[in-house]
C-alpha positions in Angstrom: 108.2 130.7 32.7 104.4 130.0 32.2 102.4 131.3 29.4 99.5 133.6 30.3 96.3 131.8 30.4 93.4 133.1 28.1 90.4 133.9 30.6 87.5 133.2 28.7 89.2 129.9 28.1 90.1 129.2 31.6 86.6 130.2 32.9 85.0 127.8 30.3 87.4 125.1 31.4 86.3 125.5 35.6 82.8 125.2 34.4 83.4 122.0 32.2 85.3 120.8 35.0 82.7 121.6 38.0 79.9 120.1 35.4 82.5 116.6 34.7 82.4 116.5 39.1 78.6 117.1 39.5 78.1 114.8 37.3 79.9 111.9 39.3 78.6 113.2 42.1 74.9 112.7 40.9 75.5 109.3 39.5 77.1 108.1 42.9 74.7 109.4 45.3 71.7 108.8 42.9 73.2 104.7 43.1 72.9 104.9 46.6 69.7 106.2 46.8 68.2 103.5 44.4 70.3 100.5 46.5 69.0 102.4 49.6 65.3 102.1 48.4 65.7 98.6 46.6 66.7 97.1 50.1 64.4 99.0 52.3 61.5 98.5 50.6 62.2 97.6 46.8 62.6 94.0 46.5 60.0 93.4 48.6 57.5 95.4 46.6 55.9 97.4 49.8 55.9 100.2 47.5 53.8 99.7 44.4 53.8 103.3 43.4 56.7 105.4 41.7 60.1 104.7 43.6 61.4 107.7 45.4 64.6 108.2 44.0 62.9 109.1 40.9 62.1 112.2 42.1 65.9 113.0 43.2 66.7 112.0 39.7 64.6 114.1 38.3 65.2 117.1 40.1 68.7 117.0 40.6 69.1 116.1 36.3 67.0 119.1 35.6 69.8 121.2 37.3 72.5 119.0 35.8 71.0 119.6 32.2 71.3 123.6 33.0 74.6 123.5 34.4 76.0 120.9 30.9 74.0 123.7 29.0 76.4 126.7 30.4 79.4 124.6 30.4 78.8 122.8 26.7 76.6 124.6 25.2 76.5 128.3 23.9 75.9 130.9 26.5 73.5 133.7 25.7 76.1 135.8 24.6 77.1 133.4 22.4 73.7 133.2 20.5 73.9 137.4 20.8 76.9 137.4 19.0 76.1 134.7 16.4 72.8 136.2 15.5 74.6 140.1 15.2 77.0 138.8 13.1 74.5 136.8 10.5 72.0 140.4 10.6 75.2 142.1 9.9 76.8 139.6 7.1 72.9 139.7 5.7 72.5 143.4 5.5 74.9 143.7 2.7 
Protein backbone atom coordinates (compact mmCIF):
# COMPACT_ATOMS: atom_id res chain seq x y z
CA UNK A 1 0.00 0.00 0.00
CA UNK A 2 1.44 3.54 -0.75
CA UNK A 3 2.05 6.06 1.92
CA UNK A 4 0.15 9.31 1.60
CA UNK A 5 2.15 11.95 0.01
CA UNK A 6 2.68 15.29 1.97
CA UNK A 7 1.28 18.13 -0.40
CA UNK A 8 3.40 20.98 0.27
CA UNK A 9 6.19 18.57 -0.35
CA UNK A 10 4.91 17.15 -3.52
CA UNK A 11 3.93 20.62 -4.86
CA UNK A 12 7.57 21.85 -4.17
CA UNK A 13 8.96 18.78 -5.80
CA UNK A 14 6.62 19.45 -9.45
CA UNK A 15 8.06 22.94 -9.34
CA UNK A 16 11.83 21.77 -8.74
CA UNK A 17 11.14 19.32 -11.33
CA UNK A 18 9.38 21.72 -14.08
CA UNK A 19 12.41 24.34 -13.17
CA UNK A 20 15.33 21.00 -13.63
CA UNK A 21 13.23 20.70 -17.43
CA UNK A 22 13.15 24.46 -18.36
CA UNK A 23 16.34 24.50 -17.65
CA UNK A 24 17.44 21.89 -20.30
CA UNK A 25 15.19 23.16 -22.37
CA UNK A 26 16.88 26.72 -22.30
CA UNK A 27 20.36 25.42 -22.56
CA UNK A 28 19.40 23.24 -25.77
CA UNK A 29 17.46 25.69 -27.72
CA UNK A 30 19.77 28.64 -26.55
CA UNK A 31 22.90 26.16 -28.28
CA UNK A 32 20.96 26.12 -31.28
CA UNK A 33 20.36 29.52 -31.55
CA UNK A 34 24.08 30.51 -30.95
CA UNK A 35 25.22 27.55 -33.72
CA UNK A 36 22.30 28.98 -35.85
CA UNK A 37 23.77 32.56 -35.69
CA UNK A 38 27.60 31.52 -35.74
CA UNK A 39 26.96 29.80 -39.18
CA UNK A 40 24.68 32.26 -40.65
CA UNK A 41 26.42 35.09 -40.01
CA UNK A 42 28.90 34.57 -37.03
CA UNK A 43 32.10 33.36 -38.42
CA UNK A 44 32.00 35.46 -40.97
CA UNK A 45 31.69 38.64 -38.84
CA UNK A 46 28.68 40.33 -40.99
CA UNK A 47 27.44 41.23 -37.76
CA UNK A 48 29.78 43.41 -35.82
CA UNK A 49 27.20 44.44 -33.23
CA UNK A 50 25.75 42.41 -30.19
CA UNK A 51 24.85 38.76 -31.40
CA UNK A 52 21.16 38.09 -31.35
CA UNK A 53 20.93 35.20 -29.28
CA UNK A 54 21.95 37.36 -26.46
CA UNK A 55 18.87 38.82 -26.21
CA UNK A 56 17.02 35.25 -26.01
CA UNK A 57 19.45 34.55 -23.29
CA UNK A 58 18.78 37.26 -21.59
CA UNK A 59 15.21 37.27 -21.68
CA UNK A 60 14.43 33.83 -21.35
CA UNK A 61 17.18 33.65 -18.03
CA UNK A 62 15.37 36.44 -16.48
CA UNK A 63 12.26 34.13 -16.34
CA UNK A 64 14.39 31.10 -15.52
CA UNK A 65 15.94 33.09 -12.49
CA UNK A 66 12.13 33.76 -11.26
CA UNK A 67 10.96 30.34 -11.75
CA UNK A 68 14.70 28.74 -9.73
CA UNK A 69 13.62 31.52 -7.20
CA UNK A 70 9.88 29.79 -6.50
CA UNK A 71 11.17 26.46 -6.82
CA UNK A 72 14.67 26.88 -4.61
CA UNK A 73 14.27 29.61 -2.92
CA UNK A 74 11.71 30.76 -0.16
CA UNK A 75 8.37 31.75 -1.35
CA UNK A 76 6.82 34.83 0.14
CA UNK A 77 5.10 33.02 2.65
CA UNK A 78 8.09 31.67 3.67
CA UNK A 79 9.75 35.04 4.44
CA UNK A 80 6.05 35.88 6.15
CA UNK A 81 6.44 33.14 8.41
CA UNK A 82 10.11 33.52 9.24
CA UNK A 83 9.83 37.16 9.99
CA UNK A 84 6.42 36.40 12.44
CA UNK A 85 8.12 34.01 14.16
CA UNK A 86 11.56 36.21 14.93
CA UNK A 87 8.90 39.42 15.99
CA UNK A 88 7.25 36.85 18.04
CA UNK A 89 10.44 35.03 19.64
CA UNK A 90 11.78 38.90 20.07
CA UNK A 91 8.78 40.25 21.88
CA UNK A 92 9.45 38.25 24.92
Amino acid sequence: MEEPRDEKLWQLAKKRADFQRSLASYFIVNAFLWALWWFTAGRRGLNREMPWPVWCMLGWGIGLLFQYMNAYGASKKDLVDKEYEKLKNNKG
